[in-house]
KEMARDREN-658313 format. One record per residue (C-alpha): residue number from 1; x, y, z. Coordinates in steps of 0.2 Angstrom, whole numbers, plus 5000, padded with zeros to 4 digits. Last residue first. Example, Ala and Ser with C-alpha at 12.3 -4.5 7.8 and 13.67 -1.06 7.14 Angstrom:
BEGIN
<nr: 2 u: 5068 v: 4995 w: 5036>
<nr: 1 u: 5062 v: 4978 w: 5039>
//
This chain:
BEGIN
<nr: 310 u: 4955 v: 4865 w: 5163>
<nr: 309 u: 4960 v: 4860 w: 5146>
<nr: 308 u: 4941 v: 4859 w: 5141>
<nr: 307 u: 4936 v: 4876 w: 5146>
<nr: 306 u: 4950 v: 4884 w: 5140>
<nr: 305 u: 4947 v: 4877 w: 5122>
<nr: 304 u: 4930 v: 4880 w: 5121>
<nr: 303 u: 4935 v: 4899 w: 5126>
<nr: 302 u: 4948 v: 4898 w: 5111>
<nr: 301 u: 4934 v: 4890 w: 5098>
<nr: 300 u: 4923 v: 4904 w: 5105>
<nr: 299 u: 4933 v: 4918 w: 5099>
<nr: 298 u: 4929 v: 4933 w: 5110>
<nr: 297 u: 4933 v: 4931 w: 5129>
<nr: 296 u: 4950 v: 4925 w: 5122>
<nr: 295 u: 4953 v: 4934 w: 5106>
<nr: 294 u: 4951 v: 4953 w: 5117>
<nr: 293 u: 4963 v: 4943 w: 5132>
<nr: 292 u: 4976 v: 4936 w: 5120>
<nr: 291 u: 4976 v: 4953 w: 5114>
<nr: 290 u: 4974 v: 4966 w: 5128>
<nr: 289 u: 4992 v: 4963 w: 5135>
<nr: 288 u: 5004 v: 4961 w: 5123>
<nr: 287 u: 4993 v: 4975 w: 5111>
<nr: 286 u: 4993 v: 4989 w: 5125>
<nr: 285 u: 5011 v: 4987 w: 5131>
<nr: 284 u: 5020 v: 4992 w: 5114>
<nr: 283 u: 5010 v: 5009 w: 5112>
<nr: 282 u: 5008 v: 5008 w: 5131>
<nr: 281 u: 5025 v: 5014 w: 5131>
<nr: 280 u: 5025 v: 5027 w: 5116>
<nr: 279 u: 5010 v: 5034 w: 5128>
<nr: 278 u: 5019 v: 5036 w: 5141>
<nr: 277 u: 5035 v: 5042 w: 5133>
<nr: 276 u: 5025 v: 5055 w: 5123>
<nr: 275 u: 5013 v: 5060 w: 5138>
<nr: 274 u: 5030 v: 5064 w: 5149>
<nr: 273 u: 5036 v: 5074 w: 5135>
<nr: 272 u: 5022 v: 5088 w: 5135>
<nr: 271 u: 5011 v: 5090 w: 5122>
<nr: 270 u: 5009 v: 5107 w: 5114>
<nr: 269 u: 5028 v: 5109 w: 5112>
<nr: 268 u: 5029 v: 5101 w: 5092>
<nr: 267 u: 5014 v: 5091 w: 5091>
<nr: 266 u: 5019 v: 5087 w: 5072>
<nr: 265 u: 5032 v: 5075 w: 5072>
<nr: 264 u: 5032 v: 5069 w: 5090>
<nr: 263 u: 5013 v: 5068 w: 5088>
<nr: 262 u: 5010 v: 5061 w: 5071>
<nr: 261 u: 5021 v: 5045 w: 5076>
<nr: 260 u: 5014 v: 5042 w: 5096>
<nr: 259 u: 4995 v: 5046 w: 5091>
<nr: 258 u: 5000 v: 5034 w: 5076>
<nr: 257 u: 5006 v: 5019 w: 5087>
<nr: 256 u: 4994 v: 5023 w: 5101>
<nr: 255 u: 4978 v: 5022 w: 5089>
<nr: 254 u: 4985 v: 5008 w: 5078>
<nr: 253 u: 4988 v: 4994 w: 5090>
<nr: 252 u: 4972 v: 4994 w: 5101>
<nr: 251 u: 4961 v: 5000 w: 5087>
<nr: 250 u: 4968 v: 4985 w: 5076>
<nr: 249 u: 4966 v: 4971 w: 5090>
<nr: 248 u: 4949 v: 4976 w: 5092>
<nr: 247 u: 4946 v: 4974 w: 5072>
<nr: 246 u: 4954 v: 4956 w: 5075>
<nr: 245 u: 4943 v: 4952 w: 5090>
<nr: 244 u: 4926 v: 4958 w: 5081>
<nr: 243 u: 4929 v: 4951 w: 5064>
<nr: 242 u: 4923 v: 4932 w: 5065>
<nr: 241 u: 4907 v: 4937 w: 5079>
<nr: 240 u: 4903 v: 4948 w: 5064>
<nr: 239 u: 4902 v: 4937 w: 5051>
<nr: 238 u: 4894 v: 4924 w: 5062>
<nr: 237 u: 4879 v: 4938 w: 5068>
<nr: 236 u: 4878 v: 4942 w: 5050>
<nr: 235 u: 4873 v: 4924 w: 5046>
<nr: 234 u: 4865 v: 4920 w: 5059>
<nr: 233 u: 4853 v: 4935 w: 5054>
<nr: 232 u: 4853 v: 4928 w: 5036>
<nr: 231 u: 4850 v: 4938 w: 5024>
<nr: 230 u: 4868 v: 4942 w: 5019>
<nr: 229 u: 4871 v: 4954 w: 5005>
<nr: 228 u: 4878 v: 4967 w: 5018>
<nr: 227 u: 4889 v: 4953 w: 5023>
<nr: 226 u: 4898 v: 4952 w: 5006>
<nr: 225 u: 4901 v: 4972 w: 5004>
<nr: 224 u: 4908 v: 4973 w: 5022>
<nr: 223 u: 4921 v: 4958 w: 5018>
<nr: 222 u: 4925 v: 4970 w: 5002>
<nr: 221 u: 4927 v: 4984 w: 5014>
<nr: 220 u: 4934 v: 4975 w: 5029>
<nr: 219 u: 4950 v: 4967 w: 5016>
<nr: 218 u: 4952 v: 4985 w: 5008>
<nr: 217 u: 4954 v: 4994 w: 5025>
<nr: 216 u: 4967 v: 4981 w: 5031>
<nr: 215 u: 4975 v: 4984 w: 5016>
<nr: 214 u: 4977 v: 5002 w: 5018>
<nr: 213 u: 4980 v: 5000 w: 5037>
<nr: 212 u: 4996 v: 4989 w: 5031>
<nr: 211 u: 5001 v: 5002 w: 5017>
<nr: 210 u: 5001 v: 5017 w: 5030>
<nr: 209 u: 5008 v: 5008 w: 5043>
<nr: 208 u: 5021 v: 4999 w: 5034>
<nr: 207 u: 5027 v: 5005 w: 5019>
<nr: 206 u: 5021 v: 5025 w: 5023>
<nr: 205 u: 5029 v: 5023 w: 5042>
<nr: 204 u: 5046 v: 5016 w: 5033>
<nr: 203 u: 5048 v: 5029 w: 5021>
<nr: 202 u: 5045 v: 5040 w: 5035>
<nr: 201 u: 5060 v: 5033 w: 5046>
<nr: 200 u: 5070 v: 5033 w: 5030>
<nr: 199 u: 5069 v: 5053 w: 5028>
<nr: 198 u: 5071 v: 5056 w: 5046>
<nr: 197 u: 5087 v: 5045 w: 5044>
<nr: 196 u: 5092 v: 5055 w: 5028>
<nr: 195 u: 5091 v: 5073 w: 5038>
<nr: 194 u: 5099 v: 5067 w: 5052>
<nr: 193 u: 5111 v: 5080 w: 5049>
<nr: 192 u: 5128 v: 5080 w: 5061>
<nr: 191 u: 5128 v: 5083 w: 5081>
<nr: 190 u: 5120 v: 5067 w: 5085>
<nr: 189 u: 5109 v: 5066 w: 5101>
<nr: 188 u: 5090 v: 5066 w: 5089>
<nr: 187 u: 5098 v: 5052 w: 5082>
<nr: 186 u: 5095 v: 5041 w: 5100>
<nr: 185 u: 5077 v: 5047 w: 5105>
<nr: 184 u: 5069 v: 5047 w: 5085>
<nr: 183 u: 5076 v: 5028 w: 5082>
<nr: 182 u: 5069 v: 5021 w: 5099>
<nr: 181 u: 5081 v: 5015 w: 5114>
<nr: 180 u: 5071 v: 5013 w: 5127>
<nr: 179 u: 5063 v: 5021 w: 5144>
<nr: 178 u: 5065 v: 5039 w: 5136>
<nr: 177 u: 5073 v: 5055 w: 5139>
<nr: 176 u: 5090 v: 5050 w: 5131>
<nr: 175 u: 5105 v: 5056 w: 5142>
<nr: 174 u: 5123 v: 5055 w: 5130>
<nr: 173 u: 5124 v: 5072 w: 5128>
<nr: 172 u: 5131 v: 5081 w: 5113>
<nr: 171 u: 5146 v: 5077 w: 5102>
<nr: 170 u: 5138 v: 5061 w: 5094>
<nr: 169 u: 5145 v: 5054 w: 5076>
<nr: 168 u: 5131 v: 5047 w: 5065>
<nr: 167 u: 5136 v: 5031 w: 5057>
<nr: 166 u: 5130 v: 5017 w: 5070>
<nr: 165 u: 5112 v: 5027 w: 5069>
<nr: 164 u: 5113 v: 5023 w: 5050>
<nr: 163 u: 5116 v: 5005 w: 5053>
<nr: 162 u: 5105 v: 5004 w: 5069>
<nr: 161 u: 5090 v: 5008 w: 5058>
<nr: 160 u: 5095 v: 5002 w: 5041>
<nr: 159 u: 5089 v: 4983 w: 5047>
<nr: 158 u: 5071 v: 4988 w: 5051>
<nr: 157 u: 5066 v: 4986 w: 5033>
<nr: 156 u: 5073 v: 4969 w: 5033>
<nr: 155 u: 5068 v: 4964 w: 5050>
<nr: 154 u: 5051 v: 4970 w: 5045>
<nr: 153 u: 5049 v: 4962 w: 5029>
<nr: 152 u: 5058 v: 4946 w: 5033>
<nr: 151 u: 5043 v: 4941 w: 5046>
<nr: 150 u: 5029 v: 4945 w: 5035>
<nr: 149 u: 5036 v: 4936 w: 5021>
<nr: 148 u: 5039 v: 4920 w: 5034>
<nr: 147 u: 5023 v: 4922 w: 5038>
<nr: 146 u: 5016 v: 4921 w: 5022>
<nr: 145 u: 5026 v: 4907 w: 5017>
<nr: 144 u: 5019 v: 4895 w: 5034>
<nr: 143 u: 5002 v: 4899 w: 5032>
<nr: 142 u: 5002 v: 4896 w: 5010>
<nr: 141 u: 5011 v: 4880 w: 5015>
<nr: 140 u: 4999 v: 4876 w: 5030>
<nr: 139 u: 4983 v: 4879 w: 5017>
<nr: 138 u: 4976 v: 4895 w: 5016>
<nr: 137 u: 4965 v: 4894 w: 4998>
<nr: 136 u: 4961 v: 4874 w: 4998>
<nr: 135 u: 4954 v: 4876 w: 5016>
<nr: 134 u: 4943 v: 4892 w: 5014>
<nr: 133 u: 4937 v: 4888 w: 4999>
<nr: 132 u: 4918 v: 4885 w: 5004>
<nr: 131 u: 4917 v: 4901 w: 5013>
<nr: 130 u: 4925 v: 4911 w: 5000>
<nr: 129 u: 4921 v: 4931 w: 5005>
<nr: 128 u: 4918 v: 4927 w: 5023>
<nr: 127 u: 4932 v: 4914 w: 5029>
<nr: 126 u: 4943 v: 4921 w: 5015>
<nr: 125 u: 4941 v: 4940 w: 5020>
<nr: 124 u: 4942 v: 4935 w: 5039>
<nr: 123 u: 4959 v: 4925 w: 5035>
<nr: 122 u: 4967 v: 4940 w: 5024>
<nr: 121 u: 4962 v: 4952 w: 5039>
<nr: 120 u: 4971 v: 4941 w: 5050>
<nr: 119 u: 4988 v: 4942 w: 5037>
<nr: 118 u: 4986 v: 4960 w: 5040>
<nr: 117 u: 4986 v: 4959 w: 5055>
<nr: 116 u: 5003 v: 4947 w: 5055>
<nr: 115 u: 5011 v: 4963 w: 5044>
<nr: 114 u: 5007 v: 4976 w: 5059>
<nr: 113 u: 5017 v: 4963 w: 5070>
<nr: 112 u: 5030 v: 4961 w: 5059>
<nr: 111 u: 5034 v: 4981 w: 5060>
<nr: 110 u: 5033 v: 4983 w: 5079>
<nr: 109 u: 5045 v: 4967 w: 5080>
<nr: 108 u: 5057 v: 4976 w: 5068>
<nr: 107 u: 5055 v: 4992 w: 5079>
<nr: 106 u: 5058 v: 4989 w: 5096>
<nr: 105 u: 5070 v: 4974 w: 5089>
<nr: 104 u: 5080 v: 4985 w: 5079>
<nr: 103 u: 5082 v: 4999 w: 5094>
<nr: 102 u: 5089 v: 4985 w: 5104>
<nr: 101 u: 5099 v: 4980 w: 5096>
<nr: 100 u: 5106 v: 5000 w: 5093>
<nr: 99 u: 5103 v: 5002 w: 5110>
<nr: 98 u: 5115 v: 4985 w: 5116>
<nr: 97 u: 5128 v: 4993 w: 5105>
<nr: 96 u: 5131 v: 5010 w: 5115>
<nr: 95 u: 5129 v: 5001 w: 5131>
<nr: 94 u: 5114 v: 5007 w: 5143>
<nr: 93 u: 5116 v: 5015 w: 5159>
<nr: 92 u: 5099 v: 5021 w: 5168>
<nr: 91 u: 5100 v: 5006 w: 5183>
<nr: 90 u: 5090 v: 5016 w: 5194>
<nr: 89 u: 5085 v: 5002 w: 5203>
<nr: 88 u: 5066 v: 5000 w: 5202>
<nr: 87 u: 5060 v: 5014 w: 5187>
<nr: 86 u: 5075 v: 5010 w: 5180>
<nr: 85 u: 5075 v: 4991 w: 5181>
<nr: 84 u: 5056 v: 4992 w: 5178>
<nr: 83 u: 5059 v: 5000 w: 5159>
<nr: 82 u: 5073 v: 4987 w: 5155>
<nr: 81 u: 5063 v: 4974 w: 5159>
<nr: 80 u: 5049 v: 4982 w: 5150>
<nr: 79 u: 5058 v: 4984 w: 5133>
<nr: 78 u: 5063 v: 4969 w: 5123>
<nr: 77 u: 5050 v: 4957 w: 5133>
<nr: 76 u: 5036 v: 4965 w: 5129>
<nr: 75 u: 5039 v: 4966 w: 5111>
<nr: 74 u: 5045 v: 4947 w: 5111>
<nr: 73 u: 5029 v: 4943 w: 5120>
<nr: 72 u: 5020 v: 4955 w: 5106>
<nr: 71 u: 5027 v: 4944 w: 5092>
<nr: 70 u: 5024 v: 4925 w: 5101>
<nr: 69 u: 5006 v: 4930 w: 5102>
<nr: 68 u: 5006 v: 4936 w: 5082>
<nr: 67 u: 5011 v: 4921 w: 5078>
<nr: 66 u: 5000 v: 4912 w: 5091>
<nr: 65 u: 4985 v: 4922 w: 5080>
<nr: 64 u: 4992 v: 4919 w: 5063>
<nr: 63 u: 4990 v: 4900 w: 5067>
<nr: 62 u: 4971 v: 4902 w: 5077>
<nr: 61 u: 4966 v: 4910 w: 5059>
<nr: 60 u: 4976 v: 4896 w: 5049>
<nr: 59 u: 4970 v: 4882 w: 5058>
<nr: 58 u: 4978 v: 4870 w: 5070>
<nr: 57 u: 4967 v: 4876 w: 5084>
<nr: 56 u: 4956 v: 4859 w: 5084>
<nr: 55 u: 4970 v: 4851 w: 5087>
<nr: 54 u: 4972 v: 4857 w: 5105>
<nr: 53 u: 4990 v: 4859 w: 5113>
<nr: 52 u: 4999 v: 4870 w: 5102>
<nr: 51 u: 4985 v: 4882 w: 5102>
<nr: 50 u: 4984 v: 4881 w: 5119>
<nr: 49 u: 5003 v: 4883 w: 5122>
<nr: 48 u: 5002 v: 4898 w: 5111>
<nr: 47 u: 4987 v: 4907 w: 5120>
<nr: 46 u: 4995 v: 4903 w: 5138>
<nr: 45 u: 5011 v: 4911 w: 5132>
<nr: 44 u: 5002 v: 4925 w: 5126>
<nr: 43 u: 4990 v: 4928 w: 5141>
<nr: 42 u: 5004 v: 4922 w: 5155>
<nr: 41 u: 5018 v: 4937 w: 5149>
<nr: 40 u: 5004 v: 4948 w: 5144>
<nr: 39 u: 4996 v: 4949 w: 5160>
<nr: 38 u: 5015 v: 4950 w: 5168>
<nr: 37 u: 5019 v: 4967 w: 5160>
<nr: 36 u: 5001 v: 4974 w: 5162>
<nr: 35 u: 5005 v: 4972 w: 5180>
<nr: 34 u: 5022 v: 4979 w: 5178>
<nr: 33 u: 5016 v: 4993 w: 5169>
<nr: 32 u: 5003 v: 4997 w: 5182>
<nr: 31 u: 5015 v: 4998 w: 5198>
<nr: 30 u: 5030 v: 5006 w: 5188>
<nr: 29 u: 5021 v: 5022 w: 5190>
<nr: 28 u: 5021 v: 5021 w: 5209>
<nr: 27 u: 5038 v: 5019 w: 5209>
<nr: 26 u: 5041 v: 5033 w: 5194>
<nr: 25 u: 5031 v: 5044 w: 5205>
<nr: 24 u: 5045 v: 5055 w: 5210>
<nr: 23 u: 5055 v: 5054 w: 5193>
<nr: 22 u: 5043 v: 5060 w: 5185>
<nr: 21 u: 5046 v: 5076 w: 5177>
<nr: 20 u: 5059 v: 5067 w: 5164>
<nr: 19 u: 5051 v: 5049 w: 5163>
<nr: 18 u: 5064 v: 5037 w: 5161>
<nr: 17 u: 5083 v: 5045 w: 5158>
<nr: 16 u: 5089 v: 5032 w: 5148>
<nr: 15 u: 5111 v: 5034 w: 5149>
<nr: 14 u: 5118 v: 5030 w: 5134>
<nr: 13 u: 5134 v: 5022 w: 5133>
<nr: 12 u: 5153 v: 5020 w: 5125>
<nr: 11 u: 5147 v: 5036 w: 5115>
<nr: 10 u: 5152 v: 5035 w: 5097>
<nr: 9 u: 5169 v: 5045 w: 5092>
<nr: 8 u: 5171 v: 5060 w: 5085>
<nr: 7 u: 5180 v: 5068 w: 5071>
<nr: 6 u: 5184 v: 5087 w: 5067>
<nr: 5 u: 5194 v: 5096 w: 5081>
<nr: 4 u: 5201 v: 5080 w: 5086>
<nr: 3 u: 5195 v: 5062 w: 5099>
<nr: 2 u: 5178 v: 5075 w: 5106>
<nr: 1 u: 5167 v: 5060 w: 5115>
//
């Protein structure tokens, strides 16, 4: 990769290491992440088409809910081909370009799907706090904006990613200890400062993660404020039944992604690598597969819905 004594070129390829430690059980390790792999291939698919197919679904809740189906298949789909065919076949070689793609739709996908909870924690506050107003507050126009937003938020934050990685030259090794190409694995290889691409990575974990739980957290404290005043036993068990599946679908998202971001930052050696890759894999594995199953067994209208197509 050394062209002079003072300029370098970018790598024609990575090469993605898997698992370092591992490698003998990677077969057998391959074995559960292909199972959740397909769960959430046939959950999410099988929740959109449902709520294509059944007119009593075309509501804003069950709308942000195939938009955030037709996310984590995207998710799914960016990575875990890519993790089976080196856990498979070996085939460790990646092309210099395809990472950087593939690094903006690790994360932009990541980033729109934190946006689309917080869109379900808009529908819950609505459909708690406003009962009666539900229909001329979300309408299909206010839907179909907000989603959009949410959607060009995180491909616009996520666009400097690739850019500023592009930039960077790479003297060292070209092996990165991951299963995919993520921002921290690829700029950690550059033999110049990453001091500005550290910088921006926190920028974006404060405007996303940190904003979206924050509003989240306001949404479920007012909702919270409004079912405390309730009298009704029906009625607290509705309120609840309504924010069950979407504060599942928080834990399962939120308590990987930030074990994965303060860990890598600020476990320093304590943990060992193998756990960080693991764990940064289920971190986009988890919600793809646990999802359609957490809304299906808990939203009634969706198990009505089954019942009825089959």
């Amino acid at each position: 990769m050394l062209v002079s004594n003072n300029s370098y070129v970018a790598p024609k390829s990575f090469i993605l290491n898997g698992i370092p430690g591992l490698e003998r059980v990677h077969m057998w390790i391959s074995l559960p992440f292909c199972t959740m792999y397909i769960i959430s291939l046939v959950g999410n698919l099988g929740l959109v088409y449902l709520i294509h197919l059944e007119e009593s679904l075309h509501h804003p809740m069950y709308l942000f809910l195939a938009m955030l189906s037709l996310i984590d298949l995207f998710t799914c789909i960016t990575t875990l081909p890519n993790l089976l065919c080196i856990f498979w076949f070996n085939l460790k070689e990646i092309n210099f370009n395809a990472c950087l793609v593939q690094m903006f739709f690790v994360h932009g996908f990541t980033g729109v799907e934190s946006g689309v909870l917080i869109l379900i924690a808009l529908d819950c506050y609505v459909a708690i706090c406003y009962p009666l107003r539900y229909a001329t507050i979300l309408t299909n126009s206010i839907v179909a904006k907000a989603g959009l937003a949410t959607f060009l938020r995180g491909v616009l934050l996520m666009i400097p990613f690739p850019i500023l990685a592009k930039c960077l030259p790479f003297c060292q090794s070209n092996i990165i200890s991951h299963t995919y190409c993520d921002h921290v694995s690829v700029v950690k290889l550059s033999c110049a400062s990453i001091k500005v691409n550290v910088i921006y990575g926190l920028m974006v974990a404060l405007l996303i993660g940190v904003f979206d739980l924050c509003c989240i957290s306001i949404s479920y404290t007012m909702i919270l404020r409004v079912v405390v005043s309730l009298s009704s036993a029906d009625d607290w068990q509705k309120a609840f039944s309504t924010c069950t599946a979407h504060i599942s679908a928080i834990i399962i998202t939120y308590v990987p992604a930030f074990f994965t971001f303060f860990t890598r930052r600020f476990g320093g050696h304590t943990i060992p690598p193998s756990l960080h890759i693991i764990v940064a894999n289920l971190y986009l594995l988890l919600p793809p597969t646990l999802n359609p199953v957490v809304y299906g067994v808990k939203t009634k209208q969706i198990r009505d819905s089954v019942i009825k197509l089959f």
